[in-house]
VEXKE-295099 format. One record per residue (C-alpha): residue in three letters; x, y, z. Coordinates in nm, 4 decimals. Example, Ala and Ser with C-alpha at 12.3 -4.5 7.8 and 13.67 -1.06 7.14 Angstrom:
! VEXKE-295099
ATOM rest       px       py       pz
ATOM  ALA   1.2300  -0.4500   0.7800
ATOM  SER   1.3670  -0.1060   0.7140
This chain:
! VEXKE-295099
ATOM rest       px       py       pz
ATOM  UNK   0.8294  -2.8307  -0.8891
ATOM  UNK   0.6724  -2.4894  -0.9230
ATOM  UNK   0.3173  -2.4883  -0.7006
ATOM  UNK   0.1905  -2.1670  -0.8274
ATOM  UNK  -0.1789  -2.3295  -0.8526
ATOM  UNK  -0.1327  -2.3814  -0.4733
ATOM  UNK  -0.0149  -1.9929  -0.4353
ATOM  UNK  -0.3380  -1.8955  -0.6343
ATOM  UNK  -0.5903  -2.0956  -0.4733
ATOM  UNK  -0.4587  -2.0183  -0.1269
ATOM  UNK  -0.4205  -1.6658  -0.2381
ATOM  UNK  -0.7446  -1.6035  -0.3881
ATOM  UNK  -0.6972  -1.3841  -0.6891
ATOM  UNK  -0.8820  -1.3922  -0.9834
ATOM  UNK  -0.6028  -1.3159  -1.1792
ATOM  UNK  -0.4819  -1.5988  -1.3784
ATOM  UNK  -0.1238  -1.7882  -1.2031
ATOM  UNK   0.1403  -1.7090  -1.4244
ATOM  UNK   0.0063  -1.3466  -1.3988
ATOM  UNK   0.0547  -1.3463  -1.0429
ATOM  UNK   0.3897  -1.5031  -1.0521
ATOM  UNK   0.5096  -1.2748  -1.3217
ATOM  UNK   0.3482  -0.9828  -1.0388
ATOM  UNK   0.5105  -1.1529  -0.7697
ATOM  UNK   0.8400  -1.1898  -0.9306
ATOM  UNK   0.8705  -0.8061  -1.0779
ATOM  UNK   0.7177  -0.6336  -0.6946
ATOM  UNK   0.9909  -0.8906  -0.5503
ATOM  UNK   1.3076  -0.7249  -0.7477
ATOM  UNK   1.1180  -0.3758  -0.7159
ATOM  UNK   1.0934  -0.3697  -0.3377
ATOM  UNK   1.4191  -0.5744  -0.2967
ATOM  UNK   1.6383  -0.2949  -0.4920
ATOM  UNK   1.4056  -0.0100  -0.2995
ATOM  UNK   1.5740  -0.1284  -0.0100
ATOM  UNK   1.9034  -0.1028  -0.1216
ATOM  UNK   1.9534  -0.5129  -0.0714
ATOM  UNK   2.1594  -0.6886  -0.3249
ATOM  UNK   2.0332  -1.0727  -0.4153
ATOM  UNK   2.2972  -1.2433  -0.2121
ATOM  UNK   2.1665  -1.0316   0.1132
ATOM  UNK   1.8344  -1.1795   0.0555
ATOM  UNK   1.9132  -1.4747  -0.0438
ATOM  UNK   2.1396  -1.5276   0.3387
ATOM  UNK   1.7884  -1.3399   0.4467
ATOM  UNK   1.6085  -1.6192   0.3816
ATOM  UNK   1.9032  -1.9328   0.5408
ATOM  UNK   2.0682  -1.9485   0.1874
ATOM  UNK   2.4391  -1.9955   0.1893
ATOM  UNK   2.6941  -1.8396  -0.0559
ATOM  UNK   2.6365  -1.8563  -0.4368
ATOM  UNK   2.2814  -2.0349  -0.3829
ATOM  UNK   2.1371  -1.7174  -0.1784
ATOM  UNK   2.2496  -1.5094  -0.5219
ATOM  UNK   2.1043  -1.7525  -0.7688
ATOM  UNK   1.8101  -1.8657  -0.6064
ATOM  UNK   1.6360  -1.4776  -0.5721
ATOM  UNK   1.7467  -1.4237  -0.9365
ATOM  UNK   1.5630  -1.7095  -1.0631
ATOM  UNK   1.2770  -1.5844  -0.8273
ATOM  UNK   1.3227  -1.2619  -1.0460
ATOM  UNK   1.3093  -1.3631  -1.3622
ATOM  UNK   1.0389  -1.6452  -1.2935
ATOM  UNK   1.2788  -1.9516  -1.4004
ATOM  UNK   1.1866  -2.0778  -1.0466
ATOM  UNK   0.8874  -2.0335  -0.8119
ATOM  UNK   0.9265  -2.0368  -0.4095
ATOM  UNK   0.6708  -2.2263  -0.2741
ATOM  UNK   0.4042  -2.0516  -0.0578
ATOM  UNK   0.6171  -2.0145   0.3007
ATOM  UNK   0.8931  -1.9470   0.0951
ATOM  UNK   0.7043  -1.6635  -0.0491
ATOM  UNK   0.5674  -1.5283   0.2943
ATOM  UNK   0.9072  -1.5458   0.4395
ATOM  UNK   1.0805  -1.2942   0.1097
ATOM  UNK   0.7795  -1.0796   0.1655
ATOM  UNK   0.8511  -1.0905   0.5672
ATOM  UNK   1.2306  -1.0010   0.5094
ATOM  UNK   1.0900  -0.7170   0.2586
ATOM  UNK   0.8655  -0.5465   0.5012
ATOM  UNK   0.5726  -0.6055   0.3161
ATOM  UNK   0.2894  -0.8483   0.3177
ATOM  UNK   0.2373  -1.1237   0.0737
ATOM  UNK  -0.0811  -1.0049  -0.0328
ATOM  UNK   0.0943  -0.6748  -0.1732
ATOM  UNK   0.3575  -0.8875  -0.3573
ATOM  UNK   0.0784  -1.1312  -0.5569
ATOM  UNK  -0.1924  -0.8188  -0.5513
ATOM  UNK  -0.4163  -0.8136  -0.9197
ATOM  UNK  -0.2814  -0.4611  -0.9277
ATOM  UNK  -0.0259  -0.2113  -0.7638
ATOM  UNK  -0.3781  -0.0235  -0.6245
ATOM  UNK  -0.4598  -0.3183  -0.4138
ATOM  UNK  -0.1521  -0.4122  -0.3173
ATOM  UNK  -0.0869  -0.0361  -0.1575
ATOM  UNK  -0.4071  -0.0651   0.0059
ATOM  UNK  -0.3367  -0.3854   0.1283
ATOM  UNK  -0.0421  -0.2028   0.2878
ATOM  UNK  -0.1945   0.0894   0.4224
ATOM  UNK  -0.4512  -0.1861   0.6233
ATOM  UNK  -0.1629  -0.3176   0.7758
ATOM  UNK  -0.0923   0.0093   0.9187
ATOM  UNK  -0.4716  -0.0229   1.0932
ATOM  UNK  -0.5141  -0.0698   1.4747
ATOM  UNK  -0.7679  -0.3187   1.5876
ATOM  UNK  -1.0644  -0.0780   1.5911
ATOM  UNK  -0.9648   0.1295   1.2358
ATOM  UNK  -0.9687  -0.1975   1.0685
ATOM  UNK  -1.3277  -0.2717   1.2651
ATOM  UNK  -1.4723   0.0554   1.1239
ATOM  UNK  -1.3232  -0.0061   0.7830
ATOM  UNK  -1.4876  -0.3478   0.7402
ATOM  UNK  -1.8248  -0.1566   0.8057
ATOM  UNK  -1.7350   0.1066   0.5866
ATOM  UNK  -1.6449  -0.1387   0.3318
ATOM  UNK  -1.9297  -0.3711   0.3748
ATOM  UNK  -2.1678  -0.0051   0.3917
ATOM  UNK  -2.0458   0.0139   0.0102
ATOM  UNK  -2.0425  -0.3278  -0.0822
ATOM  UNK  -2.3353  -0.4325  -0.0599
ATOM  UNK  -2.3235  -0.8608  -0.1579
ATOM  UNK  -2.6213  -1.0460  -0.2992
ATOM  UNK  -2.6087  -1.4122  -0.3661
ATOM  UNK  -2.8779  -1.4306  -0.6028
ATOM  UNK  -3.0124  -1.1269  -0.8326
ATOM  UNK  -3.3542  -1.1805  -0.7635
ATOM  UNK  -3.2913  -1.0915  -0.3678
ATOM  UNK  -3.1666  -0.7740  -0.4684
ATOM  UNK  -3.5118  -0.6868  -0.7243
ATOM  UNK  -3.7392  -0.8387  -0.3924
ATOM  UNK  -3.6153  -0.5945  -0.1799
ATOM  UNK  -3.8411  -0.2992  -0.2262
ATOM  UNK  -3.7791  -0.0069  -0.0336
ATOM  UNK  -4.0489   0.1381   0.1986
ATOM  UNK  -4.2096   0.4267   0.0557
ATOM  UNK  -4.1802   0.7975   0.2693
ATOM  UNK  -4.5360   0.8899   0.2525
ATOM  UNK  -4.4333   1.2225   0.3048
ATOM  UNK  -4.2844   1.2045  -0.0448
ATOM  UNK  -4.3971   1.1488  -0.3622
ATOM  UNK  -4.2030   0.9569  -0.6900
ATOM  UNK  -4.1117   1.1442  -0.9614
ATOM  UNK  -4.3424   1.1157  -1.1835
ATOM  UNK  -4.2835   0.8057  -1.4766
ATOM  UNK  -4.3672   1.0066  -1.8145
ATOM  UNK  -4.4832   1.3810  -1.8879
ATOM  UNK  -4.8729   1.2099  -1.8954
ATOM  UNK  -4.8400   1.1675  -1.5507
ATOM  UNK  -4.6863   1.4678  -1.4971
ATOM  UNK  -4.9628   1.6436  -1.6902
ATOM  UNK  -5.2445   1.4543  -1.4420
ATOM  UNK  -5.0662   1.5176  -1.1357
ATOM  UNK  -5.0388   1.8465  -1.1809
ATOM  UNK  -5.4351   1.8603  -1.2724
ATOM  UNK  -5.5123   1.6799  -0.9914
ATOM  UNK  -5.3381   1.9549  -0.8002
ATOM  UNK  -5.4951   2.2458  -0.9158
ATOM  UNK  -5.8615   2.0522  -0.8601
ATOM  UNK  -5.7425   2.0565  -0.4758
């Protein structure tokens, strides 16, 4: 029984499933051959025995069977990469979701306030408009339309 809905939910993408398993399936064979590791090796990898260890990844491969979620984390395990990489929306995401892994404790402290610096959430659009920001007295708007340009600058010169 293929639980690919389970993989998504738990996941979180917004891609739609069979997207992710057809990603999950292609970054599988694409890191498994970067490593040199023929099907049977992973398969054994993983507790398969003879010509099930073979078979099994190559229906992983070509998507004619899905591995079911701790499956999937233990394939991404024996790869050396994380399962968030393997079912990623896009090859970006899934390389930055490998350099993180790379983070110490504090880089990945400071790069969740960095990140949260530029993201900047808002549950409803109307909190965002009823934040107005405090006004430097010290500086004035530009002004809206040349007619207000035009005053200002009279107003000036009356000084």
């Amino acid at each position: 029984m293929q639980v690919w809905w389970l993989t998504f939910i738990l996941v979180g993408m917004s891609a739609r499933p069979p997207e992710i398993l057809s990603l999950f399936a292609s970054r599988l064979k694409a890191r498994r051959l970067a490593l040199g590791l023929p099907q049977q090796a992973l398969g054994e990898a993983l507790g398969l025995e003879g010509r099930i260890a073979q078979s099994r990844i190559s229906r992983y491969e070509i998507e004619l069977h899905t591995p079911d979620l701790k499956t999937a984390y233990e394939l991404a395990e024996i790869l050396g990469v994380s399962l968030s990489a393997l079912v990623a929306e896009s090859d970006r995401l899934g390389q930055i979701f490998e350099l993180v892994r790379q983070l110490s404790e504090s880089q990945l402290e400071e790069l969740e306030a960095q990140l949260a610096a530029l993201v900047k959430p808002t549950t409803e659009p109307e909190a965002a408009e009823s934040q107005v920001p405090e006004e430097d007295s010290s500086v004035e708007a530009a002004p809206a339309n040349d007619e207000e340009a035009a005053s200002r600058a009279n107003i000036g010169e009356n000084e």
